[in-house]
C-alpha positions as CSV (number, residue, x, y, z in Angstrom):
1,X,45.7,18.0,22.6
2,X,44.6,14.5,21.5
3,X,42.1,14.5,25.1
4,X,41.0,18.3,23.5
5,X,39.7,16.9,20.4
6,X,38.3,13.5,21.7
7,X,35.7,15.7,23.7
8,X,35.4,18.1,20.8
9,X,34.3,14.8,19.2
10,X,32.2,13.5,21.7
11,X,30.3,16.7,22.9
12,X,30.0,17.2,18.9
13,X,28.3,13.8,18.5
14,X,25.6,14.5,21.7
15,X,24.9,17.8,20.2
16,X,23.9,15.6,16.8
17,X,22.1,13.2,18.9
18,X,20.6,15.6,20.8
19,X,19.3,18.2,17.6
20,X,18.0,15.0,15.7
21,X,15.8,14.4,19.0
22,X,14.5,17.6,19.6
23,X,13.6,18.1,15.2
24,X,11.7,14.7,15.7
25,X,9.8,15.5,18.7
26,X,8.8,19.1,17.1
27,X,7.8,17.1,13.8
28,X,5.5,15.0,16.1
29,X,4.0,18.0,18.2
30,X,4.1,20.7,14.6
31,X,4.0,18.3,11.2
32,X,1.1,17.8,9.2
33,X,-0.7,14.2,10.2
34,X,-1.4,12.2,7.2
35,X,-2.1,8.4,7.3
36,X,-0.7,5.2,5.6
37,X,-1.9,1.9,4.9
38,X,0.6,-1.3,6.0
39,X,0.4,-4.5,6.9
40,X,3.1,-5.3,10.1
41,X,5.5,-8.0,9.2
42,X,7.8,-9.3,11.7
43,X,6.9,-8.9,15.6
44,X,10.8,-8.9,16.9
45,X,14.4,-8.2,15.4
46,X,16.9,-9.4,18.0
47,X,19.8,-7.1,17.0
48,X,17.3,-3.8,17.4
49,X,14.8,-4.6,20.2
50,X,10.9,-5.5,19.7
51,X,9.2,-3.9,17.4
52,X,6.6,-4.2,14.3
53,X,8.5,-4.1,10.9
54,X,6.5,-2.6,8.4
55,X,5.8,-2.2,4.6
56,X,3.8,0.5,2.9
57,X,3.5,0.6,-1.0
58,X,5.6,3.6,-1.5
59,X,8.5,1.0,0.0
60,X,7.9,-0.7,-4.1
61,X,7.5,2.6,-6.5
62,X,7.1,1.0,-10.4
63,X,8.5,2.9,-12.9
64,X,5.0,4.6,-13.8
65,X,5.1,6.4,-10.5
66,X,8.5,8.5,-11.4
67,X,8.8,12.1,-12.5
68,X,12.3,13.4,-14.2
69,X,14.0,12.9,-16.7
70,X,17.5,12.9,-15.3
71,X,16.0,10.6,-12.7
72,X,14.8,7.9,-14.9
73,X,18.1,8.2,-17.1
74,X,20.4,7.9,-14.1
75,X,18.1,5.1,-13.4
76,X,18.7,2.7,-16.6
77,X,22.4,3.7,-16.5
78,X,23.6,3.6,-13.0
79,X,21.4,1.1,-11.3
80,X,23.7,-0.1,-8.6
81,X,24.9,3.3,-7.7
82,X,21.5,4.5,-7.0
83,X,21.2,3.4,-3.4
84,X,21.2,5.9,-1.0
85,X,19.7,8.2,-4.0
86,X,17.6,10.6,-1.5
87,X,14.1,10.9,-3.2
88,X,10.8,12.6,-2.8
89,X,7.5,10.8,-2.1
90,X,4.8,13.0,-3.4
91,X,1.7,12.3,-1.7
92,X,-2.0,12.5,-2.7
93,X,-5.0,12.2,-0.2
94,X,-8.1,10.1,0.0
95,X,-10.9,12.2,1.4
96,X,-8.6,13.0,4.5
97,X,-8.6,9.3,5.8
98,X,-5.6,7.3,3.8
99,X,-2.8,8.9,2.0
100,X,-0.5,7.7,-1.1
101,X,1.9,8.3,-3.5
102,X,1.7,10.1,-6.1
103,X,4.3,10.0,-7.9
104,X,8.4,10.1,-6.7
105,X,10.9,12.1,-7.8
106,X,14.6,13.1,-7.0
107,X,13.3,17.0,-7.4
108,X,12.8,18.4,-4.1
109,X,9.3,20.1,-4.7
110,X,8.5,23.7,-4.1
111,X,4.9,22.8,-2.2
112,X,2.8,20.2,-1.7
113,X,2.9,17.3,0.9
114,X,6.0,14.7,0.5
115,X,8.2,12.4,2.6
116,X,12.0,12.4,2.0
117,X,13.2,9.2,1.2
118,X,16.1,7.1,-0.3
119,X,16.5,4.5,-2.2
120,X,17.1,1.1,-0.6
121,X,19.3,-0.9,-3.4
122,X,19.7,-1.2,-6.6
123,X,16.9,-2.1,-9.1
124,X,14.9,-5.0,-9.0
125,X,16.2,-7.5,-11.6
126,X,13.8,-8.8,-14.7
127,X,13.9,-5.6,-16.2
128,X,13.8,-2.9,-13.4
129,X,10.1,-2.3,-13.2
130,X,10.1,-1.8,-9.3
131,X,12.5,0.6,-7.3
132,X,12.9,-0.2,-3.6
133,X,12.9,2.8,-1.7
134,X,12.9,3.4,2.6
135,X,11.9,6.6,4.6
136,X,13.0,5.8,7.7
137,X,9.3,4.9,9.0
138,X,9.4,1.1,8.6
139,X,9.9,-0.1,11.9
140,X,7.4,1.1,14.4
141,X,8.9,0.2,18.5
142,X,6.7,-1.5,21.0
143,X,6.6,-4.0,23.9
144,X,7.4,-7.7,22.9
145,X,4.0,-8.6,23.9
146,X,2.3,-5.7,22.5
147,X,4.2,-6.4,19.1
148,X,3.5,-10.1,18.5
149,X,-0.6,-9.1,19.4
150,X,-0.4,-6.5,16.6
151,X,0.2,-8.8,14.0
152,X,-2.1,-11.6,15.7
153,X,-4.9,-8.6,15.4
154,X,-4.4,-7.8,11.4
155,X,-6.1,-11.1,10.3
156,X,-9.4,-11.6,12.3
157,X,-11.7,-14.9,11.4
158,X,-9.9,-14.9,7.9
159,X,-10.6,-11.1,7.2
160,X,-7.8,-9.1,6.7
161,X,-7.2,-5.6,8.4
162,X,-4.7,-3.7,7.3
163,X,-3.1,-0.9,9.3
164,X,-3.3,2.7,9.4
165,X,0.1,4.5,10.7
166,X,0.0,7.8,12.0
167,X,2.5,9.9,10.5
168,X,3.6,13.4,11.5
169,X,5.7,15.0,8.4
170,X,7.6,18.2,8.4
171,X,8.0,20.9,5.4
172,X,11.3,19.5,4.5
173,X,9.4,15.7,4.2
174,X,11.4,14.3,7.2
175,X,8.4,11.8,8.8
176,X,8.0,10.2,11.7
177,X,6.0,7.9,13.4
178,X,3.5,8.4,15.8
179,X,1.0,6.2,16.5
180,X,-1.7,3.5,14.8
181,X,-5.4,2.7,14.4
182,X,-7.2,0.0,12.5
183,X,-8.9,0.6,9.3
184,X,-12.4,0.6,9.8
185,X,-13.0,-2.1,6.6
186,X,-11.8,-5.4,6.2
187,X,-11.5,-7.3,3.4
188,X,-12.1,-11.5,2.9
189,X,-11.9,-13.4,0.1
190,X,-13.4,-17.1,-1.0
191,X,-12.5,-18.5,-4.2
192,X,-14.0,-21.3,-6.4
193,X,-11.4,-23.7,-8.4
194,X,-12.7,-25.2,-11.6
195,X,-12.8,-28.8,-9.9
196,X,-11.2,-30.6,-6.9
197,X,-8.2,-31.9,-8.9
198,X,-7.7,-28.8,-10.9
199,X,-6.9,-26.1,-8.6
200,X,-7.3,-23.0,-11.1
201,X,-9.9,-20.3,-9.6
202,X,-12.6,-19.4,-11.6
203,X,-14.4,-17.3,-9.3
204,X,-14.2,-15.1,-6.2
205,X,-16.1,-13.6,-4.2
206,X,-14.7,-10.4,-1.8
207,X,-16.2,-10.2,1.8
208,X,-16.1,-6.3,3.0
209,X,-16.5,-5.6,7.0
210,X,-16.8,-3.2,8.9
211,X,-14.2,-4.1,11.9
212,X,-15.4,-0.6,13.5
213,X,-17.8,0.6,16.1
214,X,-19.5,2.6,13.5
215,X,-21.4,2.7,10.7
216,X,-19.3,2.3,7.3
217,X,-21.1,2.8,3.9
218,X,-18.7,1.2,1.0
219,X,-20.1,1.3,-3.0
220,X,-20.9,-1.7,-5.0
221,X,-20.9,-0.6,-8.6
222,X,-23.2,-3.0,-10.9
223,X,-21.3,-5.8,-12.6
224,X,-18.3,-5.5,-9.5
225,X,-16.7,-2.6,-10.8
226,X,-16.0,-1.2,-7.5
227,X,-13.5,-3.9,-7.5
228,X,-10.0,-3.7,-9.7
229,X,-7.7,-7.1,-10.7
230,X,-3.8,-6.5,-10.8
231,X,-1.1,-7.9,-11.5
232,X,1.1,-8.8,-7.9
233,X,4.4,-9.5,-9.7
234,X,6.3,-7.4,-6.7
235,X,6.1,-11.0,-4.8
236,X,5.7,-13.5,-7.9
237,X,8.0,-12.7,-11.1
238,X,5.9,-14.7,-13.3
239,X,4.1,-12.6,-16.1
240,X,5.2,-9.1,-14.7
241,X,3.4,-7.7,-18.4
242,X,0.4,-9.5,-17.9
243,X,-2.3,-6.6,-17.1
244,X,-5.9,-6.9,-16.5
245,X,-7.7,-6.2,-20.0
246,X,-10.2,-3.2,-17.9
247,X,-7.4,-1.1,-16.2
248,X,-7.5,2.4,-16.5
249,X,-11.0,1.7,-18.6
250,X,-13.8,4.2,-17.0
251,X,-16.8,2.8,-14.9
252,X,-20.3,3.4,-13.7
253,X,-20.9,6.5,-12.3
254,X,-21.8,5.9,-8.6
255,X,-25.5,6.7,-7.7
256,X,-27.9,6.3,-4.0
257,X,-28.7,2.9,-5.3
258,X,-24.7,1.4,-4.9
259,X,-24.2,2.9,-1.3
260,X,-24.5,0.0,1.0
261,X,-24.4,1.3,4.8
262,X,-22.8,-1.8,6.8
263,X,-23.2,-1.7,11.1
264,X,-20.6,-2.3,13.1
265,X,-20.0,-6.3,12.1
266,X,-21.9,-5.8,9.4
267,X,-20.9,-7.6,6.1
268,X,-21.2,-7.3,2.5
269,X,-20.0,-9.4,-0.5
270,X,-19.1,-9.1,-3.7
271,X,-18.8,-12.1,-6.3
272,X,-16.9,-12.0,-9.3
273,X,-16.6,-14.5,-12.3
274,X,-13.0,-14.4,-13.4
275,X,-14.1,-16.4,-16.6
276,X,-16.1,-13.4,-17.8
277,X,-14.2,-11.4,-20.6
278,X,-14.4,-8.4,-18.2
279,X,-11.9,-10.4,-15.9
280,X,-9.5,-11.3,-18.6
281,X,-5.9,-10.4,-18.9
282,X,-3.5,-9.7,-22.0
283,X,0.3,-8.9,-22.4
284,X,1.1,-6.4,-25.1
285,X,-1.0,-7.0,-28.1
286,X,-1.6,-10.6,-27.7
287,X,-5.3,-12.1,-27.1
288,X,-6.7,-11.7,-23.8
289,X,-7.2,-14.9,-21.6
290,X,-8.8,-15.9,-18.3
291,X,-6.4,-16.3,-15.1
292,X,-7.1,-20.1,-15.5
293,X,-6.0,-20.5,-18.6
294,X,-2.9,-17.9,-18.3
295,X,0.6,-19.8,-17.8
296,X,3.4,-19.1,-15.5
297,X,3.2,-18.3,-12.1
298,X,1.7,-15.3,-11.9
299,X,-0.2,-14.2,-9.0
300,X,-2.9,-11.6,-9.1
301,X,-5.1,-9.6,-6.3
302,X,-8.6,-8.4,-6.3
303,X,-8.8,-4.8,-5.0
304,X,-11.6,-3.2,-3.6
305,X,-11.3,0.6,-4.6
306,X,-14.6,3.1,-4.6
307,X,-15.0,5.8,-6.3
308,X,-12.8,9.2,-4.9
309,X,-14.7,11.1,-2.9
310,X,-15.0,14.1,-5.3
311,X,-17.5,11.4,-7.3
312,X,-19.5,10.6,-3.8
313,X,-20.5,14.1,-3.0
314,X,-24.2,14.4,-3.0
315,X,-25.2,11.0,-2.7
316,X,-27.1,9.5,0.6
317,X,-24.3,8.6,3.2
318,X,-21.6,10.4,1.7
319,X,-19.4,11.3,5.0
320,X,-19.8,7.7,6.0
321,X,-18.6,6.4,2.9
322,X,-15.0,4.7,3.3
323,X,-12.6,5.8,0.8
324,X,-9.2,4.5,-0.1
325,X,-8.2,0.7,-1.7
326,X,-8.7,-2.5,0.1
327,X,-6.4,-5.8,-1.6
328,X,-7.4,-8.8,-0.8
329,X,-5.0,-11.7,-0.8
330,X,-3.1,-13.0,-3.7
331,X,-4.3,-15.7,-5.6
332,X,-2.5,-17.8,-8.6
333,X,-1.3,-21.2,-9.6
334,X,-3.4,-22.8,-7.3
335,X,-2.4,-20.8,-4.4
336,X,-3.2,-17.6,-2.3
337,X,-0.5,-15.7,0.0
């Protein structure tokens, strides 16, 4: 009896094995293909073979991203029993190249596209503004070789090129990986400090490329309002209420004249002056300052972020207009990441 249920056991684990195999192979051959921007991390992990780990924004979901109630209740209450939560990672999509999160929820939705996920951990500490969640997509198996080039290949002559992973996703929002390209735009940055012994920046100035064999047209709004300043506290804790003084403020409404067509190579920059009221940041109520004169160590990023493509239509160029958000490095305290 005891050999009876040891290969009731076994055969019962194959059959798993085996069913989890086949749904992910028909999620790769029938899901619906969206796309999402990461950066690859570590090239090898020892204990599970080589591969590229990797880290998409929906893996840090702030607390302005959730939808429900009970979800955001359980949330305050039960922080450390959380994890393991399974979740829902409601996506929206840029112009059918890069896709994002919407918003997350512990809902299942009726429609819609969404990736099941759950929650790594508990809450991040300083006030629980950040909620750690995995969906079984963040490590992407390779070749050692072909591994440690993939992160060699995502900064090129100080640009930065972020990743684009194929993912195939099924109706019940199980995803899986299937393959990578290169974003066609690449993002550099060169800062001025306010003197050689004070190492505050003052000024920036982004550098978008096209890294693709094609023509790329991006959209350089007057006074750089194509580009966005936000906080980075995910990776720096220091002033996490700090918020740029312009967020969520409407901008110029894109015309012919702020569609720049760049050639394969082809660069285009954009320089901002982070003295400039328009740059400043404020907590709460209190005055707004510049980044040089804000204390703590708070670390901040320049985004590059065009206009949706809904806003594009009709203008000159509009299907080779790149859509989606570019952020360039972090910068703060005399430092950049």
């Amino acid at each position: 009896m005891r050999l009876k249920l040891m290969i009731i056991a076994v055969v019962l684990q194959v059959l798993v094995l085996v069913y989890m195999a086949g749904e992910r192979e028909w999620i790769v051959r029938n899901g619906t293909i969206v796309h999402l921007q990461t950066a690859p991390l570590d090239p090898r992990d020892p204990f599970r073979g080589n591969y590229v780990k990797l880290d998409y924004a929906m893996n840090h979901v702030p607390t302005n991203k959730l939808r429900g109630a009970s979800f955001i209740n359980r949330a305050e209450q039960e922080q450390q029993s959380l994890r393991g939560k399974k979740v829902y990672a409601v996506l929206r999509n840029s112009g059918g190249a890069i896709s994002s999160l919407d918003y997350l929820t512990d809902q299942k939705p009726d429609d819609g596209l969404f990736i099941r996920g759950r929650i790594d951990r508990f809450w991040y500490w300083g006030g629980g503004e950040i909620l750690p969640v995995g969906y079984g997509i963040e490590a992407f198996f390779m070749q050692e070789d072909k591994a440690k080039a993939l992160e060699g290949q995502r900064r090129r002559d100080g640009i930065q090129v972020p990743l684009e992973m194929e993912v195939a996703v099924s109706g019940k929002g199980v995803a899986v990986l299937k393959g990578y390209r290169w974003s066609a735009l690449g993002i550099g940055m060169k800062l001025e400090m306010v003197s050689p012994t004070n190492r505050q920046v003052r000024a920036a100035t982004i550098q978008l490329v096209n890294v693709s064999s094609n023509d790329v047209a991006i959209i350089d709004l007057p006074g750089a309002q194509s580009l966005a300043l936000e906080n980075d506290w995910i990776r720096s804790w220091g002033n996490r209420d700090v918020n740029w003084v312009m967020a969520g403020k409407p901008r110029a409404q894109a015309t012919d004249d702020h569609v720049v067509v760049l050639k394969p190579g082809g660069q285009h920059e954009i320089h901002v002056d982070l003295t400039q009221p328009h740059w400043f940041v404020s907590k709460g109520n209190e005055q707004a300052k510049s980044l040089r004169d804000l204390q703590g160590g708070s670390m901040f990023r320049l985004i590059y972020r065009p206009p949706d493509p809904g806003e594009c239509q009709g203008l000159k160029h509009a299907s080779l207009i790149w859509h989606g958000e570019l952020p360039g490095s972090a910068f703060g305290g005399g430092r950049v990441d």
